[in-house]
N, C-alpha and C positions, 0 to 999 in steps of 0.2 A: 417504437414504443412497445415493452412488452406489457404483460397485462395479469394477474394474477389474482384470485377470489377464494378466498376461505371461509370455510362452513365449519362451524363447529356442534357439539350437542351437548356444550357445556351452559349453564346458566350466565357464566361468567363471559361477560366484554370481551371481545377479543380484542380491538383497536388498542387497547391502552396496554397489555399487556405484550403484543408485536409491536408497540412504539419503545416499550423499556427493552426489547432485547434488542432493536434496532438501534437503538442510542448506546447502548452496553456494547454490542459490536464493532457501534462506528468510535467509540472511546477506546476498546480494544483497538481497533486499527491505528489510530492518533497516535498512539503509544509506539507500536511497534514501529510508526513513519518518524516518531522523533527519534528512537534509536536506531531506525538506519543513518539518520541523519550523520547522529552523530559518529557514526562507526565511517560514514562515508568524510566527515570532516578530517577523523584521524590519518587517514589515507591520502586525505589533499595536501594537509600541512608536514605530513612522513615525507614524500615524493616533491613537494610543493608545484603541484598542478591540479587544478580543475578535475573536478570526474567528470565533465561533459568533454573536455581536451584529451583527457585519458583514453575514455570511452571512442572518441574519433582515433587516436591512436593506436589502438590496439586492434580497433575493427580494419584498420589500414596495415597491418602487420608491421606498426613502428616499434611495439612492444613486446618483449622476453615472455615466454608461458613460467610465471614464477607461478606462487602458493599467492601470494601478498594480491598476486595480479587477477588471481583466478577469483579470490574472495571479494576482490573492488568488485569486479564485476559482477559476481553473485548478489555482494550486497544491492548493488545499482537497478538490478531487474527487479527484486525484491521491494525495494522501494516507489518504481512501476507500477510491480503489479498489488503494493497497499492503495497507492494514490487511485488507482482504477478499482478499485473495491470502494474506499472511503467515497468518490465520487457516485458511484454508485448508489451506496446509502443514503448520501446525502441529496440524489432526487430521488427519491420516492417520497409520494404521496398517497395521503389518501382520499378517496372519493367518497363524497357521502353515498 
C-alpha cells in the first residue's frame, strides 16, 4: 500500500477538486482502453485470431516481424499498461 498527503495553502478543499481530476483521468483512460479495444478487434478479425493466440505466437517465434505485427503488439502492451493505470485510480481512497 502506498500512501500519499497533500497540504495545501489554498483556502480551497482539496478532496473535491483531486477527486474531479482523478475521475477526468480515469475517463481519459476508459477512452483510450476502448480504442485499443477496438484497434485490437480490427487485428483479430484482419488475421482472424485472438491477440491473446497471437500474443503466444509470436512470443514463441511462430510469427513474421511484419509492421501489422509490430503494431498488434504495441497496441496489446498499451492496453496493459491503460488497464494498470485505470486500476490504479480506481483504488484509491480517501481517508478522513
Amino acid at each position: 500500500m502506498h500512501e500519499l498527503k497533500l497540504v495545501s495553502r489554498s483556502k480551497h478543499e482539496l478532496k473535491p477538486i483531486i477527486e474531479a481530476a482523478l475521475a477526468n483521468e480515469l475517463r481519459l483512460l476508459q477512452a483510450g482502453i476502448r480504442q485499443t479495444k477496438q484497434i485490437l478487434e480490427k487485428f483479430e478479425k484482419q488475421y482472424r485470431l485472438k491477440t491473446q493466440d497471437f500474443i503466444t505466437d509470436y512470443e514463441n517465434d511462430k510469427m513474421a516481424e511484419t509492421m501489422d505485427f509490430i503494431e498488434w503488439i504495441g497496441e496489446f502492451r498499451l492496453l496493459e499498461r491503460l488497464n494498470e493505470k485505470a486500476d490504479t485510480l480506481r483504488s484509491i481512497r480517501f481517508e478522513s
